[in-house]
C-alpha positions in Angstrom: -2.7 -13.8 33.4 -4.6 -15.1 31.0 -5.8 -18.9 31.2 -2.8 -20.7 28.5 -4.7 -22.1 25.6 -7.5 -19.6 25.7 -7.8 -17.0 23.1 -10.9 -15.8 24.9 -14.3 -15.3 23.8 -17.2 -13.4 22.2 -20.8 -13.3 22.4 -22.7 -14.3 19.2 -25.6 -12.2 17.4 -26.3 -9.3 15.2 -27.4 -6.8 17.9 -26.6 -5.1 21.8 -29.8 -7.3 23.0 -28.6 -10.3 22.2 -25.4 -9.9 23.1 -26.2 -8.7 26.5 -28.7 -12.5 26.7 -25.8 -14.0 26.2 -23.4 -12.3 29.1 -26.4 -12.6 31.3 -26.1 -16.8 30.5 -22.5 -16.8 31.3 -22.7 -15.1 34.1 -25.6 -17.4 35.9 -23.8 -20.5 34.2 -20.7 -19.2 36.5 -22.4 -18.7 39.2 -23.8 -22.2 39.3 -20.6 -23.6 39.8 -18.6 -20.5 41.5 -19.4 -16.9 44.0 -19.0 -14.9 41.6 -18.6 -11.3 43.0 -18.2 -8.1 41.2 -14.9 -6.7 41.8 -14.9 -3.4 43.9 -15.2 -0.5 41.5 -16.1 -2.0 38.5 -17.5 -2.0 35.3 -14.9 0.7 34.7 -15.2 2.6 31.5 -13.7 5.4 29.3 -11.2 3.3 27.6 -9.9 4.2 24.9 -7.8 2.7 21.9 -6.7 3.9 18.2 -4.4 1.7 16.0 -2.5 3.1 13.7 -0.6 2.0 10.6 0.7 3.5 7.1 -1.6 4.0 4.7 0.3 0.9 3.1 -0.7 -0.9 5.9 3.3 -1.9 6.2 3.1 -2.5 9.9 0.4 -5.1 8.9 2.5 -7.0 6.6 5.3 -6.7 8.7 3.3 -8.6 11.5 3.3 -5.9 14.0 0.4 -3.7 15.2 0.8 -0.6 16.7 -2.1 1.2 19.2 -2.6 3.9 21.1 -4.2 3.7 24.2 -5.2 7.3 25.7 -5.3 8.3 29.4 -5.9 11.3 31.7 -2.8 12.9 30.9 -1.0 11.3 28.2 -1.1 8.0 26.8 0.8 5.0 25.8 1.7 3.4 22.5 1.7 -0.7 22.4 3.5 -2.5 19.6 3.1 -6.0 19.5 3.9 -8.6 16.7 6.9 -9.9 15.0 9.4 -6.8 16.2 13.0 -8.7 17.1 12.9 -6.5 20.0 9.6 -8.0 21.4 7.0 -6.4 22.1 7.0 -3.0 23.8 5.0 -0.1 25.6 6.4 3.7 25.8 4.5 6.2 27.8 3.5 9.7 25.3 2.4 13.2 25.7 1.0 15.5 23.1 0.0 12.1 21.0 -3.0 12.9 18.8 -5.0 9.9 18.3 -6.9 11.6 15.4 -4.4 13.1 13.1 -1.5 10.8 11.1 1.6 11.3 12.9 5.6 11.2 11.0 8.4 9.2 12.5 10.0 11.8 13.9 6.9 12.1 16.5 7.9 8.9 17.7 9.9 8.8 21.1 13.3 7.5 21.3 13.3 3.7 21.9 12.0 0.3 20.8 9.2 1.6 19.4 10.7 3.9 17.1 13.6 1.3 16.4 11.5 -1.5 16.0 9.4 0.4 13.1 11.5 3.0 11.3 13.1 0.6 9.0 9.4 -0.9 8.0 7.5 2.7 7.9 9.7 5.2 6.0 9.0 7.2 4.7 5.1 6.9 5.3 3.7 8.4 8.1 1.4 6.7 10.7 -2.1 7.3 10.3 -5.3 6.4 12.7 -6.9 3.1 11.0 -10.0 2.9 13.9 -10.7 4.2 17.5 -12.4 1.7 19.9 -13.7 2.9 23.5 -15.6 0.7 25.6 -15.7 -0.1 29.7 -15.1 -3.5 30.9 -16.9 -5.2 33.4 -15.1 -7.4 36.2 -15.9 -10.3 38.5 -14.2 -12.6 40.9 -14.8 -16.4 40.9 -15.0 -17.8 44.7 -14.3 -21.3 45.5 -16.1 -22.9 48.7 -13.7 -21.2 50.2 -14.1 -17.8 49.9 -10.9 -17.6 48.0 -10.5 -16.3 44.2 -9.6 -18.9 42.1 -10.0 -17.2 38.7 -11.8 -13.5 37.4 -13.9 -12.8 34.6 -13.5 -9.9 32.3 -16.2 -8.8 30.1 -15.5 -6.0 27.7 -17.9 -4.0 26.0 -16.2 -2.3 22.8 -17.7 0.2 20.5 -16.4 1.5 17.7 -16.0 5.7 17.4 -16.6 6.6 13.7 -18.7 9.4 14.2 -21.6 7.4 15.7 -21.1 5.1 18.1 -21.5 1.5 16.5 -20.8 -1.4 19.2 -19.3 -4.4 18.5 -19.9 -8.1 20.5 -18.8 -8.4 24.3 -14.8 -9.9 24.8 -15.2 -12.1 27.4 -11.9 -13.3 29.0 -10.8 -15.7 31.9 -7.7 -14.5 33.7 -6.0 -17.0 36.2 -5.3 -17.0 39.6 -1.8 -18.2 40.5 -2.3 -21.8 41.7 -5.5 -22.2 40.9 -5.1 -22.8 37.3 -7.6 -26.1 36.9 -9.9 -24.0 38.4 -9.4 -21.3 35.7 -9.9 -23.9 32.5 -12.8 -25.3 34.8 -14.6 -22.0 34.2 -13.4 -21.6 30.6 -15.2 -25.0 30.0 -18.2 -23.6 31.0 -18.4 -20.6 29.1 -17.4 -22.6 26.0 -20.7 -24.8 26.5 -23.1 -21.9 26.4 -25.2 -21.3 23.2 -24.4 -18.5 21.9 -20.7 -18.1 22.9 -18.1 -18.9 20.3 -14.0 -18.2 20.7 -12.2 -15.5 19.7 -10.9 -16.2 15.9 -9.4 -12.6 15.4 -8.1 -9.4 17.0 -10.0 -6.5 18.2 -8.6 -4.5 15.6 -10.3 -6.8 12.8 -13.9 -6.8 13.9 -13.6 -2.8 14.6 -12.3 -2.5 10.7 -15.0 -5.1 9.8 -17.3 -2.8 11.7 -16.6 0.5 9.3 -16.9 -1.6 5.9 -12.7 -2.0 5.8 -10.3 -4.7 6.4 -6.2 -4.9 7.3 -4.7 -4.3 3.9 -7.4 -2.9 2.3 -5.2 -0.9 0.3 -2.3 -2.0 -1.9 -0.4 -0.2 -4.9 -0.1 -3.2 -6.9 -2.5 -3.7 -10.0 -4.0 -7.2 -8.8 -6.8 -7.1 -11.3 -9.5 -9.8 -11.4 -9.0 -11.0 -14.6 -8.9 -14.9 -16.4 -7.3 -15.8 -20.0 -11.0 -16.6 -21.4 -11.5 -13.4 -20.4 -13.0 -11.3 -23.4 -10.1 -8.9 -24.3 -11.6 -5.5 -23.8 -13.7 -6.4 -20.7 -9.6 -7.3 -19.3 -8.3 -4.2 -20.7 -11.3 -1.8 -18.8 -10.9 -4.1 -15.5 -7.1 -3.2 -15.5 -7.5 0.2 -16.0 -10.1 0.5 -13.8 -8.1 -0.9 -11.1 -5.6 1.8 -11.8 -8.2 4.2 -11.7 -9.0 3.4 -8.1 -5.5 3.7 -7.2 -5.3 6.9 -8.7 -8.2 8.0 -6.9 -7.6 6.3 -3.5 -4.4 8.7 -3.5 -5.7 11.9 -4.4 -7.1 13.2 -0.4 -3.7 12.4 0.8 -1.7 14.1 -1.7 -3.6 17.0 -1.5 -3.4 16.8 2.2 0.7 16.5 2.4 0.5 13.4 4.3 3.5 11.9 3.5 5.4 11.5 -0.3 4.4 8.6 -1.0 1.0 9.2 -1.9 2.1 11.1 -4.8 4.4 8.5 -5.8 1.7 5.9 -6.2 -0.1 8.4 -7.9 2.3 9.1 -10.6 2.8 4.7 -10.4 -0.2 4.1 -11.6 -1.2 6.8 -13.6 2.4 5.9 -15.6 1.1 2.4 -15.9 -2.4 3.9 -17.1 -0.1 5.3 -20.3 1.5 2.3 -20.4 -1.6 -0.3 -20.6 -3.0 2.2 -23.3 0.0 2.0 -25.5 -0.1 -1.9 -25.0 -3.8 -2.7 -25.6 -5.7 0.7 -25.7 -6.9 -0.7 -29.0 -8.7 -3.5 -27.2 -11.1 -0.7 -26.1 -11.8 0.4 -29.8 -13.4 -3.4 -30.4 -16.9 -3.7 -31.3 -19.0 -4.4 -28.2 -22.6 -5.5 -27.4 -24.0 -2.1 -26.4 -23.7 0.6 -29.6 -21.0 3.2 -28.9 -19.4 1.9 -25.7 -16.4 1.2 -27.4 -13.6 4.4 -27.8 -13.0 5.6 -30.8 -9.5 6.3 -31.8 -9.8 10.0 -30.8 -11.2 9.7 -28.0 -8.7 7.3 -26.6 -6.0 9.7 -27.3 -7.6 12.4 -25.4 -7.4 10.5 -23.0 -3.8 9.4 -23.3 -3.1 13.2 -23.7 -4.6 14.0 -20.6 -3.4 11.7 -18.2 0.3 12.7 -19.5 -1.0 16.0 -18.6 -1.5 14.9 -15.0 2.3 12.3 -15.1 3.7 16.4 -16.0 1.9 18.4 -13.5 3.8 15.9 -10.6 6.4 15.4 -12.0 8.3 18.5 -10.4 7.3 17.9 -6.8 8.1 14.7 -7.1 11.5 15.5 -8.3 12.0 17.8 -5.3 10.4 14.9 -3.0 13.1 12.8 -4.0 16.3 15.4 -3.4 14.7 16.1 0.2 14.3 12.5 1.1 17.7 11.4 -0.4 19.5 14.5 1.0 20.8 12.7 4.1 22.8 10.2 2.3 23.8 13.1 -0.2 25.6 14.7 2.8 27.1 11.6 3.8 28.8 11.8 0.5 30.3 14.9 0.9 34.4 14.4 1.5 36.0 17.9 1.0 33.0 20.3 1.2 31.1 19.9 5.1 27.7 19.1 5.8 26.3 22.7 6.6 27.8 23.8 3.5 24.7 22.3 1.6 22.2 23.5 3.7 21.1 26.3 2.0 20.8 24.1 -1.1 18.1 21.9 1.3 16.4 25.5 2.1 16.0 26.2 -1.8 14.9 22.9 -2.6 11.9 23.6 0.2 11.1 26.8 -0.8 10.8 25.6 -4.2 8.5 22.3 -3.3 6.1 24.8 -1.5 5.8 26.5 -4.9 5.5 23.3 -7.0 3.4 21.9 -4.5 0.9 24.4 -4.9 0.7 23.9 -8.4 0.1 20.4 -8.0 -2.7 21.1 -6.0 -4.3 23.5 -7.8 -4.6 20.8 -10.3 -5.8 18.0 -9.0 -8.6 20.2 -7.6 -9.3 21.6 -11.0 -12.6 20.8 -13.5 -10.0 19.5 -15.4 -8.9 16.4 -13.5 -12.0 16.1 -11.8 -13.5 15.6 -15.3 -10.9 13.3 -16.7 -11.5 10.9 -13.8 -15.4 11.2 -13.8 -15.2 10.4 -17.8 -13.0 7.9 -17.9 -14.3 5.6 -14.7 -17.8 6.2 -16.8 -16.2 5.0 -20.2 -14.0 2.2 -18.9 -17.3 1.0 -17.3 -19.4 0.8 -19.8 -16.9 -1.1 -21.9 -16.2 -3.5 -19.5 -20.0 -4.2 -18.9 -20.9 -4.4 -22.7 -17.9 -6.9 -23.3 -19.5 -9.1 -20.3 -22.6 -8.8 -21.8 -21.4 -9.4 -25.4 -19.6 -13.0 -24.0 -22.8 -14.0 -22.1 -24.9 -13.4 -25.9 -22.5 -15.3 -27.5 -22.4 -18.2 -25.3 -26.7 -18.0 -25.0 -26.5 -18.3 -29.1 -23.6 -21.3 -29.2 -22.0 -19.1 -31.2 -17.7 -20.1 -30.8 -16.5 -16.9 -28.2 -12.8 -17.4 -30.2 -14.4 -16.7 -33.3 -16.0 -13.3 -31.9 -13.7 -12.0 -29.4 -10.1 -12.0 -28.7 -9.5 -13.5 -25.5 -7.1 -11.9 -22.8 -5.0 -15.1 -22.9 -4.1 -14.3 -26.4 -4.2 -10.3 -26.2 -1.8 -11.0 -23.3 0.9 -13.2 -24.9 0.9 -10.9 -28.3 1.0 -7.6 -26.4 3.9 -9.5 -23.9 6.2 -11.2 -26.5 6.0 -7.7 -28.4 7.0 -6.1 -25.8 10.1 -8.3 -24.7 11.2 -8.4 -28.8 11.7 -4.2 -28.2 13.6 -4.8 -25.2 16.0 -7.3 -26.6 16.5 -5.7 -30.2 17.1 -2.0 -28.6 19.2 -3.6 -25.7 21.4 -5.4 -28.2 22.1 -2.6 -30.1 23.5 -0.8 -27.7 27.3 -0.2 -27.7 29.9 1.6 -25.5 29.3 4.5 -27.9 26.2 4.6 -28.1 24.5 7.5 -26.8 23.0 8.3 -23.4 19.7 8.6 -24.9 19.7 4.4 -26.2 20.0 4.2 -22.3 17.2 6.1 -21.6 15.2 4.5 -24.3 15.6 1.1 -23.5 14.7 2.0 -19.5 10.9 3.0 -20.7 10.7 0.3 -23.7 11.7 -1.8 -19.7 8.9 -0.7 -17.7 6.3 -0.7 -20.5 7.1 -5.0 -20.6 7.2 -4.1 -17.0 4.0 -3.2 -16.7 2.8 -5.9 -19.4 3.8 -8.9 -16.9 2.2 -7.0 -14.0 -1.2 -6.4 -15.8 -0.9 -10.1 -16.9 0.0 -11.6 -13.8 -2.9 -13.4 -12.9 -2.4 -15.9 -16.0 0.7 -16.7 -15.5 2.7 -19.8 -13.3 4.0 -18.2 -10.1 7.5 -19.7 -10.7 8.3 -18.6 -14.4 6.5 -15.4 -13.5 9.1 -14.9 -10.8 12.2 -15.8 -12.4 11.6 -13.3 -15.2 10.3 -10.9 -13.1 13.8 -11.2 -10.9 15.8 -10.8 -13.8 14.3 -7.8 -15.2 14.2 -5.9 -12.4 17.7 -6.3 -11.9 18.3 -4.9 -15.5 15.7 -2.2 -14.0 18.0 -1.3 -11.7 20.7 -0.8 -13.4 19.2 1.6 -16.4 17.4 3.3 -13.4 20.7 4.1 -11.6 22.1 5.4 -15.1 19.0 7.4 -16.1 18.6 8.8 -12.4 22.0 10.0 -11.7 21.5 11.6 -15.3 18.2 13.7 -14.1 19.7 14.7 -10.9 23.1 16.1 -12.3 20.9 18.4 -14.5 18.0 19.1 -11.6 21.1 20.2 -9.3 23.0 22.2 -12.5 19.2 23.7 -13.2 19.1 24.4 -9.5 22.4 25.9 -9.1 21.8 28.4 -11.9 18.5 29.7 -10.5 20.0 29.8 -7.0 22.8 32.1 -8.5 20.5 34.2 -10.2 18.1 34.7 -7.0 21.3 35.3 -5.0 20.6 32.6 -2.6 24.1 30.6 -3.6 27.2 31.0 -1.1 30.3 29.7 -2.9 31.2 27.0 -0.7 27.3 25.9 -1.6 28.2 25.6 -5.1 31.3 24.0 -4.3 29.2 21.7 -2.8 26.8 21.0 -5.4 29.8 20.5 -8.1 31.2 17.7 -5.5 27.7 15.6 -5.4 27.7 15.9 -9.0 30.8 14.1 -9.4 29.6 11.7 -6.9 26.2 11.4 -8.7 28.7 11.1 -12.7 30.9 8.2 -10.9 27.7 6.4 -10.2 26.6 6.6 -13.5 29.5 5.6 -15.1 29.3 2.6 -12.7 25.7 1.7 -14.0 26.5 1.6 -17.5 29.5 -0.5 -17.3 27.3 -2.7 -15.5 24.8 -2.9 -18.1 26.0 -5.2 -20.6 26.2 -8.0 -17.9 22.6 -7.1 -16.8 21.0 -6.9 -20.2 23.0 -10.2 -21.1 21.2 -12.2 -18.4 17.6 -11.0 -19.3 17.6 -11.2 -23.2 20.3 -14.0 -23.7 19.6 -17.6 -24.3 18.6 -18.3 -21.1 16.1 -14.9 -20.7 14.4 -16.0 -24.1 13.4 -19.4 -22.8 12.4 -18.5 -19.7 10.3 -15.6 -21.6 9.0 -18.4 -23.9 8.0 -20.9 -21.0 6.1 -17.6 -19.0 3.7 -17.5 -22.6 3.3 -20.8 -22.7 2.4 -20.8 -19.2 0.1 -18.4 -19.8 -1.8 -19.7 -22.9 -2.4 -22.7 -20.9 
């Protein structure tokens, strides 16, 4: 076992020959004050270790880590962390450390139970191989008897050359000879050179290939401040949405897993969004002459990128039937489960089409150039505003008096947005039409998407407790407008299946009883609603609404 208290160490320096100074130090300091032997057989090499997490890095975040460590035949898969079932080891064969890997490629047990619930539906996907041999010694007292052993791994990191990474050096004790296990942890702590181990394996191998755990997230984040010219905020945000775009498009195209094309279609939504809120802000005079869009240009672009929020829409559609289709069957009362499955059949025959489509696409000139253009144009604005603000403040000119800040572009653009929500909520009756529904849900996400691109200027707490209260309201116009799209999809789906011959009756039957299902749902939603929207826009929603802007101007 390991010595308690020690983490272990690692050997200090930029390069292999400094490193190996070091282990040569240890090993005479060692030997000063024990034998130290070579155990029989060693160093032994050819290990061999890939982690693996979601693209999401969910296992991360959930405090677990999952690795794959290969062998002659077969291998095993380790997950340690924060599982409630502990941490476990299953035995695999036909595991592929180099290709991403779905759920259902997991064997039964606790690894598969322990991660499930934090994965789906993502799939798991190799993050970095390490391979390495590990040298090991035996520590002698007078004697003759081992009190302790040294372990001294040499990792490398496999990324298509062979990069290595500092020397692990461990102490592993002895039963009953335990003082004399921290005795020779003392003295590798006290030479030059040798520093403890501050973070996992898995973090300097990442470190190693220019990444870092969690180096991707979904979220908008953007670096921005409330002095902040206004335009140089605007072209950060969107450039940040840009790079999520972009960061999403190899595994889209590469069928990965469904969720890829969902953050996709996120952020390019919140892209339309942000250019209805402040697209103007971009149109501002800037330092460098004809950075700034003009008003056609920016609604090319706007036209385009609702181009690409149409051309996924229908897989994602289909995405959504497949992955909800389980709990669709559980629904099911007097039709049976295998009754719909030629209705799961059509829906995959008719992804494969869409899909194709999709990729087509997002290979084409056509995206590639709206991407290339618009990462060159966001640029350039954001630099020349930057620039512009450091002019100003060189001259002593006021920067209030020549640009609008984010701080103020922010509350404007936010309170706006919130006086839509609450006038077109309000308005709303038991008569009114579906469609006032379906209106108020996007007039929802565009103030949404406001507090999200604004996030960074506002107090955590009032931030929070309008976030909490509008999501809620979210929920429920989402439930309405959803069950809507899906009763038509399945109609839509229905007739085409009839017309392609590819409908058994007790199918349609079938599809008729989830569509009830789906319209009692809905009716559900919108007798929920007036309670919802009461909490967000009443008295109480306004003030905490007025306290997030004046938290913000602050």
């Amino acid at each position: 076992m390991t010595t308690p208290g020690l983490a272990g160490f690692i050997a200090s320096g930029e390069d292999s020959q400094t490193w190996d100074v070091v282990v040569a130090e240890v090993l005479e300091a060692l030997g000063q004050g024990f034998e130290l032997l070579p155990e029989r057989g060693a160093p032994r090499g050819g290990r061999r270790r890939t982690w693996f997490d979601t693209f999401d890095w969910r296992l991360y975040k959930a405090g677990l880590t999952l690795e794959y460590a290969a062998a002659h035949r077969g291998g095993e898969l380790r997950l340690t962390g924060a599982s409630p079932y502990g941490d476990a080891v299953q035995l695999v064969t036909g595991w592929k450390a180099s290709r991403p890997h779905q759920l259902r490629d997991l064997p039964d047990g606790p690894i598969a139970t322990s991660v499930s619930g934090v994965v789906a539906p993502r799939a798991l996907l190799p993050e970095v191989t390490v391979t390495g041999t590990t040298a090991a010694y035996r520590l002698l007292n007078e004697d003759g008897k081992t009190v302790a052993r040294l372990l001294v791994e040499y990792p490398a990191v496999a990324a298509g050359d062979v990069r290595p990474l500092p020397p692990r050096l461990t102490i592993t004790e002895v039963r009953g000879y335990l003082t004399q296990a921290r005795r020779a942890a003392r003295i590798i702590a006290g030479i030059p050179g040798v520093r403890p181990v501050t973070q996992p394996l898995l973090a300097d191998a990442l470190h190693a290939i220019g990444r870092y755990p969690g180096d991707y997230s979904n979220k908008v984040a953007a670096n921005i401040t409330g002095r902040m010219p206004a335009a140089e905020a605007a072209a950060t945000i969107l450039l940040r949405l840009l790079d999520i775009v972009e960061a999403n498009v190899p595994g889209v195209l590469r069928d990965i897993d469904i969720e890829f094309l969902h953050d996709l279609r996120v952020s390019v939504r919140r892209s339309r969004s942000a250019l209805k809120l402040f697209g103007d802000a971009l149109t501002a005079p800037l330092a460098a002459p004809g950075t700034a869009l003009t008003g056609r240009k920016l609604a090319r672009f706007a036209a385009e990128f609702k181009w690409v929020g149409d051309l996924t829409t229908p897989t994602r559609d289909l995405d959504v039937h497949l992955l909800d289709f389980e709990d669709t069957v559980r629904t099911l009362r007097a039709a049976k489960p295998d009754d719909l499955e030629p209705f799961r059949a059509y829906l995959k025959q008719r992804r494969v089409r869409e899909f194709r489509l999709l990729a087509r696409g997002l290979r084409s000139p056509r995206f590639v150039t709206l991407t290339r253009d618009w990462r060159e144009r966001l640029t350039a604005i954001r630099d020349s505003a930057n620039a512009g603000t450091a002019a100003t403040v060189r001259s002593g000119q006021s920067r209030r008096a020549v640009v609008e800040t984010t701080g103020t572009l922010a509350a404007d653009r936010t309170r706006l947005a919130f006086a839509k929500v609450a006038k077109r909520g309000a308005a709303i009756t038991p008569a009114s039409p579906h469609d006032s529904l379906h209106d108020l849900r996007k007039r929802c996400k565009e103030l949404r998407y406001a507090l999200e691109f604004f996030a960074p200027l506002y107090p955590a707490d009032s931030y929070g407790a309008v976030l909490a209260d509008l999501k809620r309201l979210q929920d429920c116009l989402g439930e309405f407008q959803d069950t809507e799209v899906q009763i038509g999809e399945i109609r839509a789906l229905a007739t085409s299946m009839l017309a392609a011959d590819e409908a058994p009756a007790v199918t349609l039957l079938a599809m008729g009883e989830v569509t009830a299902w789906l319209a009692a749902r809905q009716q559900g939603a919108r007798e929920d609603f007036e309670r919802r929207f009461a909490e967000f826009a009443g008295v109480d929603g306004q003030r905490r609404m007025a306290e997030l802007l004046r938290g913000g101007a602050a």
